[in-house]
PDB file as gemmi writes it, atoms N, CA and C in Angstrom:
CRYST1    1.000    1.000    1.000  90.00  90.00  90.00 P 1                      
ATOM      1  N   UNK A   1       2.668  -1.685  27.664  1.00  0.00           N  
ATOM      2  CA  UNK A   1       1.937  -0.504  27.206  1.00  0.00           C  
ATOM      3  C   UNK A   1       2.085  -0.319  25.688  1.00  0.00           C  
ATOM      4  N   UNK A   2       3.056  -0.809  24.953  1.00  0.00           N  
ATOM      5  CA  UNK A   2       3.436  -1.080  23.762  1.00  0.00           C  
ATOM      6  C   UNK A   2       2.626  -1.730  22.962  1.00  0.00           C  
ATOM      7  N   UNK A   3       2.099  -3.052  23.558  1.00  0.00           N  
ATOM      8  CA  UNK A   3       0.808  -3.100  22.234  1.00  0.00           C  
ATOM      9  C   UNK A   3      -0.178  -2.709  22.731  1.00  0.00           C  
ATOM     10  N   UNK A   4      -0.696  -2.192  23.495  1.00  0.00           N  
ATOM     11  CA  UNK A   4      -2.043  -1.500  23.707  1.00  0.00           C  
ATOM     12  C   UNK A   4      -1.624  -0.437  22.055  1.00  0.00           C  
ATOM     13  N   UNK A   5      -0.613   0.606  22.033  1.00  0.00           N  
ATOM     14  CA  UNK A   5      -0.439   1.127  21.188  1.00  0.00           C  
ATOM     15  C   UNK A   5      -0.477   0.614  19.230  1.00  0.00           C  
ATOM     16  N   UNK A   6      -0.154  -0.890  19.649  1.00  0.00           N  
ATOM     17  CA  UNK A   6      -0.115  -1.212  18.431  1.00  0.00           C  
ATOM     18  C   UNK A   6      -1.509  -1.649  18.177  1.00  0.00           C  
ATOM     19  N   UNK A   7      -2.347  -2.387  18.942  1.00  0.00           N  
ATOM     20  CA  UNK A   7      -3.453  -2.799  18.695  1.00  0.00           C  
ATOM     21  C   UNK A   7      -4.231  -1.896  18.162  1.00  0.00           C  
ATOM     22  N   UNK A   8      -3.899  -0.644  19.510  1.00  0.00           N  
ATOM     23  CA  UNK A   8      -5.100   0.664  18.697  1.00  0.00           C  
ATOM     24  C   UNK A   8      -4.831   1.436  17.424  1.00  0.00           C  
ATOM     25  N   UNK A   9      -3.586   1.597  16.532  1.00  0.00           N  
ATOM     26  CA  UNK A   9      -2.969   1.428  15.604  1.00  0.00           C  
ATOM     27  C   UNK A   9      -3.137   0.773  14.412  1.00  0.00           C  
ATOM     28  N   UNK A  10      -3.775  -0.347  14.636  1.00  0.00           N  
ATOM     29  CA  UNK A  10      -4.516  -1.831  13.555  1.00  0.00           C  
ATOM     30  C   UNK A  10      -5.577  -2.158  13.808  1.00  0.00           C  
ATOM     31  N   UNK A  11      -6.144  -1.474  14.711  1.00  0.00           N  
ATOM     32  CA  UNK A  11      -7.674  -1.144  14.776  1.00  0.00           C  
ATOM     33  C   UNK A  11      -8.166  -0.082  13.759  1.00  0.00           C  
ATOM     34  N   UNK A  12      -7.165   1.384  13.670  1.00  0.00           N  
ATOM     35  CA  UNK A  12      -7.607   2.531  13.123  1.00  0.00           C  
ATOM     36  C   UNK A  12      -7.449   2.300  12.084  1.00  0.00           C  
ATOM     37  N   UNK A  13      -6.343   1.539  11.219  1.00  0.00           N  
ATOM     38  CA  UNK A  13      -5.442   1.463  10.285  1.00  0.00           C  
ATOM     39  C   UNK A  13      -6.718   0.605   9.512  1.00  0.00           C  
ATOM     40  N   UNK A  14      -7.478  -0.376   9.726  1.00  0.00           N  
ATOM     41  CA  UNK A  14      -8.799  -1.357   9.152  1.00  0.00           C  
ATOM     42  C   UNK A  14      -9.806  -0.613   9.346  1.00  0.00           C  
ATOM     43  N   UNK A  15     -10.519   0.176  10.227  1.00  0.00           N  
ATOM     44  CA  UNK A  15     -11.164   0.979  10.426  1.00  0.00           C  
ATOM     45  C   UNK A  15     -11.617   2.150   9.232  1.00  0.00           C  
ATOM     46  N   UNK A  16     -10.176   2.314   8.792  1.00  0.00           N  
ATOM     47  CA  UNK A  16     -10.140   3.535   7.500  1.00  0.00           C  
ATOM     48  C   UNK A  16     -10.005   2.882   6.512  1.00  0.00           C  
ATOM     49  N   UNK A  17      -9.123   1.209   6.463  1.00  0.00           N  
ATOM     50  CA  UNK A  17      -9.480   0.600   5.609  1.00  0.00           C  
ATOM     51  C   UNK A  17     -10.709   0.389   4.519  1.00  0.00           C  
ATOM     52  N   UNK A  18     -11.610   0.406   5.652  1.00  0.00           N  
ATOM     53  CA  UNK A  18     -12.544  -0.428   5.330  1.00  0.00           C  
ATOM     54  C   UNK A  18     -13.753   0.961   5.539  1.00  0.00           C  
ATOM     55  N   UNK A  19     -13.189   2.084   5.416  1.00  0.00           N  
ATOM     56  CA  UNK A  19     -14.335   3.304   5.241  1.00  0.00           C  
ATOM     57  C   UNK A  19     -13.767   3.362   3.708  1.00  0.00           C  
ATOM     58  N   UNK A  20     -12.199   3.646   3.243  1.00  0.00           N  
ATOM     59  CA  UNK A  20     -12.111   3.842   2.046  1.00  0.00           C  
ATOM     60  C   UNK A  20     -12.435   2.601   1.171  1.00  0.00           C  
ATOM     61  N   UNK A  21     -12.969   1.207   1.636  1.00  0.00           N  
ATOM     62  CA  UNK A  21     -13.569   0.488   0.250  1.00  0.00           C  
ATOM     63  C   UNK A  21     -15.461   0.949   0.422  1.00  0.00           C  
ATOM     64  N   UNK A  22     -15.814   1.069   1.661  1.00  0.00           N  
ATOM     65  CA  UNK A  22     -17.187   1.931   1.609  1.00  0.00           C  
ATOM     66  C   UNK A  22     -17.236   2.637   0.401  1.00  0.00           C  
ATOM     67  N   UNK A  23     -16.019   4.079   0.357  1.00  0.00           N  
ATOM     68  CA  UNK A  23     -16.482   5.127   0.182  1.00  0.00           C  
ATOM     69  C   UNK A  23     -16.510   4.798  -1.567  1.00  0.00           C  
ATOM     70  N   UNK A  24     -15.057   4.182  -1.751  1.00  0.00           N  
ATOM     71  CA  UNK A  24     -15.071   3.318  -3.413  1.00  0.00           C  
ATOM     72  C   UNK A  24     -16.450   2.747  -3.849  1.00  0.00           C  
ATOM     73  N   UNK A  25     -17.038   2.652  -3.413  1.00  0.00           N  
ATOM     74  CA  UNK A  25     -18.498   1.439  -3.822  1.00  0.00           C  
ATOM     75  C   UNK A  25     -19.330   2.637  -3.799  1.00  0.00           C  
ATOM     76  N   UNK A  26     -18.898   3.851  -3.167  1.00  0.00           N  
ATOM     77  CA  UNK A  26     -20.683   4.854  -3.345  1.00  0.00           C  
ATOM     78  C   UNK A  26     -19.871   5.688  -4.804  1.00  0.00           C  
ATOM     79  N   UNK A  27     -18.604   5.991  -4.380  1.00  0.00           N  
ATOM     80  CA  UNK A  27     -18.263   6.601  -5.860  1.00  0.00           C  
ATOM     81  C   UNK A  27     -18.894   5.754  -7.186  1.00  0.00           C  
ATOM     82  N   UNK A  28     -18.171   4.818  -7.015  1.00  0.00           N  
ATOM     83  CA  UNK A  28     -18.595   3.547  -8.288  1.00  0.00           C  
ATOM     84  C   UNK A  28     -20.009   4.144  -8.872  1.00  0.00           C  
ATOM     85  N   UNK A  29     -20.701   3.374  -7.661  1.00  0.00           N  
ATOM     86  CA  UNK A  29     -22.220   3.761  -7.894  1.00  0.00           C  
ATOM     87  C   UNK A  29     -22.768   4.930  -8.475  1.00  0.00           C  
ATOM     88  N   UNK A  30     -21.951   6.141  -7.716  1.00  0.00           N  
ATOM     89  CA  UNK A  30     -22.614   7.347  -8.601  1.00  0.00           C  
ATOM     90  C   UNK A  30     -22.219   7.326 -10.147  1.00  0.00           C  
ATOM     91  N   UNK A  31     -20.689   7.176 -10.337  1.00  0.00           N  
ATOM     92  CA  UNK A  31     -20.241   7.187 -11.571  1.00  0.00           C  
ATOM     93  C   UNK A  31     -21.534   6.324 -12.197  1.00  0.00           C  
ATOM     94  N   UNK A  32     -21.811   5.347 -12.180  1.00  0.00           N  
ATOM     95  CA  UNK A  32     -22.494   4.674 -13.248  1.00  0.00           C  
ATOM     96  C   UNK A  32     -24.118   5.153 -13.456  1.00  0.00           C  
ATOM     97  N   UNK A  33     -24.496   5.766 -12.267  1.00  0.00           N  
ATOM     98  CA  UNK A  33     -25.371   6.582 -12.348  1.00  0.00           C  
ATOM     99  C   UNK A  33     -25.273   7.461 -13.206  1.00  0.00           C  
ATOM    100  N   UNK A  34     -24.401   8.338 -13.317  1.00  0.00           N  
ATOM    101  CA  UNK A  34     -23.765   9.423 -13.942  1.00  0.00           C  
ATOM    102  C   UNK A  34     -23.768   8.961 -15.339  1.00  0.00           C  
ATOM    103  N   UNK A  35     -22.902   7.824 -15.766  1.00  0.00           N  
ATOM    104  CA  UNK A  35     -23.027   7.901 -17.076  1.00  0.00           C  
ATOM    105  C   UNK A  35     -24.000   7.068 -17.320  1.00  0.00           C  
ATOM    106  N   UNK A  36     -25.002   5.808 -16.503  1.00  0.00           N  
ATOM    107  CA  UNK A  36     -26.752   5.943 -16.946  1.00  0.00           C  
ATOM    108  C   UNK A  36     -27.513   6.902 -17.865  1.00  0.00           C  
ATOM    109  N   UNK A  37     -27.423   8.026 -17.039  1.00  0.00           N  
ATOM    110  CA  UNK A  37     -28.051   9.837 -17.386  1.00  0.00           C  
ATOM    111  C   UNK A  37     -27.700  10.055 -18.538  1.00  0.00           C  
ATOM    112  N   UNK A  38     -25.661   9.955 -18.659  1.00  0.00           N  
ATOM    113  CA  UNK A  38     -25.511  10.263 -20.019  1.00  0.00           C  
ATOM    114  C   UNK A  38     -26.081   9.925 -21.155  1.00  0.00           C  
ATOM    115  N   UNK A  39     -26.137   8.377 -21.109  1.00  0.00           N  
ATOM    116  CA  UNK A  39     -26.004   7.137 -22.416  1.00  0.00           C  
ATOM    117  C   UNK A  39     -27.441   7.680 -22.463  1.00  0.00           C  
ATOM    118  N   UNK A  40     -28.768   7.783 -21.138  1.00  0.00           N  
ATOM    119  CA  UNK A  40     -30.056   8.540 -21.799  1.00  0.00           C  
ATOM    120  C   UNK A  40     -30.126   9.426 -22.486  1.00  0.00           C  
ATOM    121  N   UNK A  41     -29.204  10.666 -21.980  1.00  0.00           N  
ATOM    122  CA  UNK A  41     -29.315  12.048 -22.321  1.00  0.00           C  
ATOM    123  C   UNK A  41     -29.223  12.168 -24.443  1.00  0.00           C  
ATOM    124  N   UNK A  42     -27.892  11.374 -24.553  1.00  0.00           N  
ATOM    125  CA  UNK A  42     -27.450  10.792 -25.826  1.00  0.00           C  
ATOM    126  C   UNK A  42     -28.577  10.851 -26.956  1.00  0.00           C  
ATOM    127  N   UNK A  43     -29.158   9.095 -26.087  1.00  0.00           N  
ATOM    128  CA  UNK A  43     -30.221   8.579 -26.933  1.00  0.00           C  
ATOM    129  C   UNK A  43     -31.640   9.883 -26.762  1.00  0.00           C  
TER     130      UNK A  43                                                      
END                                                                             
């Protein structure tokens, strides 16, 4: 019953992994959006 626990454990553990490099890549994206706007706003 012990690795049922661990499996589901390193399932969740990659799961969130791999939402927080998602969520890194939409931040990114906006940031450069963001300062896109600026470097226009500038010029």
């Amino acid at each position: 019953m012990e690795w049922v626990l661990l499996v589901f454990s390193t399932v969740l553990l990659f799961v969130s992994f791999l939402m927080l490099i998602s969520l890194n890549d939409r931040v990114e994206q906006l940031t450069n959006l963001l300062n896109g706007k600026v470097d226009r706003w500038e010029l």
